[in-house]
Residue, then its C-alpha position, 0 to 999 in steps of 0.5 A: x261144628x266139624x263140617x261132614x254131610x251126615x253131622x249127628x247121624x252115627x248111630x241114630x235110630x232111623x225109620x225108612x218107609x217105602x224102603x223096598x225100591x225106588x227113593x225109600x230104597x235110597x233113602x234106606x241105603x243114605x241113612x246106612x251109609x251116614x252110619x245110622x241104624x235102619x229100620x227099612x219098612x215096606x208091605x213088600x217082602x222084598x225089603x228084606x234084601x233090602x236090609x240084608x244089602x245094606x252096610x254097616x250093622x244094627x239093621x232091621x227089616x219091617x214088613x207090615x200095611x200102613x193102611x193099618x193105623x191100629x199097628x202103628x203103635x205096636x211097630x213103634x214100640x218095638x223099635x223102641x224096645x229094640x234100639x232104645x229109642x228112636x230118633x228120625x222118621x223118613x216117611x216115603x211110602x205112598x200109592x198113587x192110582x192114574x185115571x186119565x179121564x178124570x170122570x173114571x176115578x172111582x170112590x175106591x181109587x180116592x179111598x185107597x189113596x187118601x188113606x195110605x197117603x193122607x191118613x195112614x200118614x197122620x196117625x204114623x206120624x203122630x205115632x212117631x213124633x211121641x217117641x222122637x219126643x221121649x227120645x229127646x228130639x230129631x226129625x221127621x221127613x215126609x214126601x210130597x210131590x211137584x203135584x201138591x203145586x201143580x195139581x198133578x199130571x197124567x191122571x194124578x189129580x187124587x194123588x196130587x190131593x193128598x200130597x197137597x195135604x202133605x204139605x199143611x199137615x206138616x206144617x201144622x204138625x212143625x209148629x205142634x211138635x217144635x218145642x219137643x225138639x222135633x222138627x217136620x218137613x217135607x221133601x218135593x220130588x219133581x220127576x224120579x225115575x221110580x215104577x210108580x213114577x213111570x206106571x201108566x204113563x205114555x212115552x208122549x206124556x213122559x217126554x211131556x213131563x221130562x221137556x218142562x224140567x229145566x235140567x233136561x231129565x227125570x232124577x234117579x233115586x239117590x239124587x233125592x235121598x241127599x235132602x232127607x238126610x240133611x235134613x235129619x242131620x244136625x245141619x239142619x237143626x234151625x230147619x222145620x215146617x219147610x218143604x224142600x224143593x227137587x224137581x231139577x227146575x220144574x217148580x222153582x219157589 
């Protein structure tokens, strides 16, 4: 094999989600880049500009609510109508609420979370891997968290949760999926600078954060998408049921 970062990703079908800021944008802006066609989605209209930066052709915005999984199917079909296939997924998008006092979390906060996290992502992913599968195979790339370790900081128990159930659901879905050809892992940012990192947070409790990681700051955005693409890449083709780790030192295992 000729050795180049993006090896099997020129013209490969790729589902972004979260693709309207942040590391989704990135992610979204990687696959580009690596000569891939994007499908950016997003419930955020923004995604649209999104899609209209990018380079190269064959780009498409998505503007739809994973939270409901009834469209799951229907979105997935007309990709596939559209490209002819599909052969990865980078699934990004989550919702993330912050309660400082855990005693004020309520039973909507846990839903909304849980939901979007945990179990829109299920029936996404589930979704995705039969067209991967019909396709030949590739990849499907989810996120967790440092919180799936840790248990979370700044009131984000809930979200922590369900990134930890992130975790073994892929694992579970790697060793389901594995003899269609179509690898699952998982991404593990450690501090990103990204709104929903930042949101609700207090200068004391961010410089909190930011003096455990070892490397001495929060990531940007494009420091993360690396990983997802290589791990969509034919690189890392002997690679499944893993969870990468990109905190800059904060959790080392």
């Amino acid at each position: 094999m000729t050795w180049t970062s993006t090896e099997g990703l020129e013209g490969a079908v790729v589902l972004v989600t979260g693709a309207a800021r942040g590391i989704g944008r990135s992610v979204a802006e990687a696959f580009a880049a690596a000569g891939s066609s994007v499908y950016a989605l997003d419930l955020n209209r923004e995604v649209e500009d999104v899609v209209a930066s990018l380079p190269g052709d064959g780009h498409q915005a998505v503007q739809t609510d994973l939270g409901d999984i009834t469209r799951h199917a229907e979105m997935i079909g007309r990709i596939v109508e559209r490209s002819g296939r599909l052969d990865h997924l980078a699934h990004v998008a989550a919702v993330l609420r912050r309660r400082d006092d855990i005693d004020e979390i309520t039973e909507d906060d846990w839903d909304v979370q849980v939901d979007i996290n945990l179990k829109a992502s299920f029936f996404l992913m589930r979704e995705a891997a039969r067209a991967i599968k019909a396709a030949g195979g590739g990849s499907i790339t989810a996120f967790t968290s440092q919180g799936w370790m840790t248990g979370g900081f700044g009131g984000s128990v809930v979200y922590a949760a369900t990134k930890g159930g992130i975790v073994s659901m892929t694992r579970g879905m790697a060793r389901t999926y594995a003899a269609a050809g179509v690898r699952v892992n998982t991404v593990s940012p450690g501090g990103v600078e990204t709104p929903m990192m930042l949101s609700g947070l207090t200068d004391e409790a961010l410089a909190g954060f930011v003096g455990g990681i070892p490397l001495g700051r929060l990531a940007q955005p494009d420091e993360v998408a690396g990983s997802v693409v290589f791990l969509a890449s034919d690189h890392a083709r002997y690679i499944t049921g893993a969870t990468i780790n990109v905190s800059g030192g904060f959790l080392m295992y």
